[in-house]
N, C-alpha and C positions, 0 to 999 in steps of 0.2 A: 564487545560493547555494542549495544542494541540504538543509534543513529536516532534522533527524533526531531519530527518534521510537524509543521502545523503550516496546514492547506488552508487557507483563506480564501472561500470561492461561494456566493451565494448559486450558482446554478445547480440546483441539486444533483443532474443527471451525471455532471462535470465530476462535481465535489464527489460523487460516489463512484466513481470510476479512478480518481486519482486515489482517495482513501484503500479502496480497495487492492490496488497492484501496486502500491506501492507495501500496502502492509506484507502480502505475497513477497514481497522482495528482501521484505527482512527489518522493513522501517516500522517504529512506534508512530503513528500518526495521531495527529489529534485535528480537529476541524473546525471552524468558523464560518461564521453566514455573514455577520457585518466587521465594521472595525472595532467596536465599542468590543465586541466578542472578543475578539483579536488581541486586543489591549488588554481586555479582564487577563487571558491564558498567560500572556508573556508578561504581566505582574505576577502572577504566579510561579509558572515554570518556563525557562527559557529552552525553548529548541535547539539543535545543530543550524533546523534550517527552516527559512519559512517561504514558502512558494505563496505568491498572492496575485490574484484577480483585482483588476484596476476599479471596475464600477460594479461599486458595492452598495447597501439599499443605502445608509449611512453617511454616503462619503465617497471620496476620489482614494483608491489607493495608495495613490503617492502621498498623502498625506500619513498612512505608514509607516512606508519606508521614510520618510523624514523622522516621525517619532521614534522607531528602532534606532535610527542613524544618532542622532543626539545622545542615545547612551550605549550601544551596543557594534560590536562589528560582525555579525552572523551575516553568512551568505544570504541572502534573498533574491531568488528569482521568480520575476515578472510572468506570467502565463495571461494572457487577454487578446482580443478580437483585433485591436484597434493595432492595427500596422505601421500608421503615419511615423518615417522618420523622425520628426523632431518630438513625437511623443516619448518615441524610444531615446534619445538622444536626452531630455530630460529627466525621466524617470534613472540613466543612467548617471549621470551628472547629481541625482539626487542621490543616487548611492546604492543601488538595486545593483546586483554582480552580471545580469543575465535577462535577457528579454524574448520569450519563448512566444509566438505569435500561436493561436488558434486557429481551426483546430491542429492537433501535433498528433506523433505517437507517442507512447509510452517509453518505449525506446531510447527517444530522443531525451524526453525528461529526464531516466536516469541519468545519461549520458551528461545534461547538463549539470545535475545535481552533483555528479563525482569530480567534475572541474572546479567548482565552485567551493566542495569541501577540501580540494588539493588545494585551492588558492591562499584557502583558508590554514593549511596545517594541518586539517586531518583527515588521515586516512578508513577511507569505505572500507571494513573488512572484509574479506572475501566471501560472499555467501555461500550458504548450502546449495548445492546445484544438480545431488545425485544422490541416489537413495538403492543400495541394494540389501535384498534380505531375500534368501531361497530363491523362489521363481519371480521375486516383483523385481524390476529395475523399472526405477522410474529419473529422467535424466529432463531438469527445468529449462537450462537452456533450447532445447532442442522442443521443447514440449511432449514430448514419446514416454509413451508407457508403456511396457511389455511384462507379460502375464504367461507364463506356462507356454513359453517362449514367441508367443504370438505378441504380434502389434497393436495395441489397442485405440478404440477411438473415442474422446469422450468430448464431452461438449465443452465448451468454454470454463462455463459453470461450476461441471465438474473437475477439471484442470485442475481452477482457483483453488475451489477445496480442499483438490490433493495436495495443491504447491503448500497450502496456508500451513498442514500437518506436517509436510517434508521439513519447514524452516523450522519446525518443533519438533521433530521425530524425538521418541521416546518419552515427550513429557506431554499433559492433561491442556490442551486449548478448550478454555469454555465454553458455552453454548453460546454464549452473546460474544466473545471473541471472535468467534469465526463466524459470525453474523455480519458482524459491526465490518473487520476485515475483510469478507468475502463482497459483501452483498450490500455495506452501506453503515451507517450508525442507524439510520431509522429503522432499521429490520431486525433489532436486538428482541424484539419478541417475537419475533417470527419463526421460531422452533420449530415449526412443519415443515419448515423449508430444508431445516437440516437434515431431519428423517426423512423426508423423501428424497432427498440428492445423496445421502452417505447408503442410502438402501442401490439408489442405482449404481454407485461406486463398488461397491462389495458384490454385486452383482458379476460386472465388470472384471473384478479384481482376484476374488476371494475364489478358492474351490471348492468353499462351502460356506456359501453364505449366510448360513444358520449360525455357522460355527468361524466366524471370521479369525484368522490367521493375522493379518496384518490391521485390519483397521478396528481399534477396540473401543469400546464404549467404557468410561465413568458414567456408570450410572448418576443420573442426576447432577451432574457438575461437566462432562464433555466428550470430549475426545481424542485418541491418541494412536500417530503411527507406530509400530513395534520395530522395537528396533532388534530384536533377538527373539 
């Protein structure tokens, strides 16, 4: 079962950084700039979990977490600048599971998100973490790729991309999927970006990059790790 989280973070730089490695990690994310946003999503579709930013253009977060609290008991953890004990100490009291001061690592957000889902009843499933097929093993936790039994080294970027395909091995991730996932929701048209990072992946990867073995293209719809 595929976990779904709605980021509430007006700092774009933030909001794309957390949409991104979490999607890597296996989460459906979806995202908000103010509350009014916020509010529209969760009439809508309700999340596992909602991580939200206290100052927002709209409004004080905690005015949120009170609206979820009144009908709802989903995990919500806090992420923001502002440190002050008795902030935190309210915002918990209001009913927030968790209060993550900035900046964090990613790391640690998991870390708090799988508490917050145990508190709750339910269980993180265990993710994909490893990927072998011939000469590729590629292994997430560790971040290591290895190629025709060499070590490989690839940049952050390309990591993401690879990790984004591992959590999908065998089936078609879209062009704007692995955009929106990798790189942000505003870069869903930014297709150049995928061809020129899945060309230096195969580079990287393939032993013949013309004729790619493991990373394949749907033509006109995305792409896909091979899983045989």
């Amino acid at each position: 079962m595929t976990l779904r989280l709605l980021v509430v973070e007006d700092d774009r730089e933030i909001r794309a950084m957390m949409q991104s490695s979490l999607a890597v990690e296996g989460f459906e994310v979806q995202t908000a700039v103010t509350l009014s946003e916020a509010r529209a999503l969760l009439q809508h579709s309700l999340p596992d979990v909602v991580v939200l930013d206290l100052g927002l253009p709209d409004g004080d977060g905690l005015e949120l977490v009170q609206h979820i609290r009144r009908q709802h008991s989903l995990p919500i953890l806090i992420v923001s600048a502002r440190h002050q004990e008795a902030q935190k100490i309210r915002l918990l009291d209001a009913g927030a599971d968790d209060y993550l001061t900035k900046p964090f690592a990613v790391g640690e957000l998991l870390a708090r998100i799988r508490v917050a889902l145990r508190h709750r009843g339910t269980a993180l499933a265990a993710a994909v973490t490893t990927h072998d097929l011939d000469d590729l093993h590629i292994d997430l936790a560790t971040r290591t790729v290895q190629a025709q039994g060499q070590l490989l080294h690839l940049t952050p970027t390309e990591f993401n991309l690879l990790a984004r395909l591992v959590r999908s091995a065998g089936r078609v991730v879209t062009h704007r999927q692995l955009l929106a996932d990798v790189w942000g929701p505003e870069y869903t048209e930014h297709t150049h970006y995928l061809r020129l990072y899945m060309g230096q992946l195969r580079a990287k990867i393939e032993r013949d990059p013309a004729e790619p073995r493991h990373l394949l293209t749907d033509t006109g719809v995305g792409y896909r790790l091979a899983i045989s």
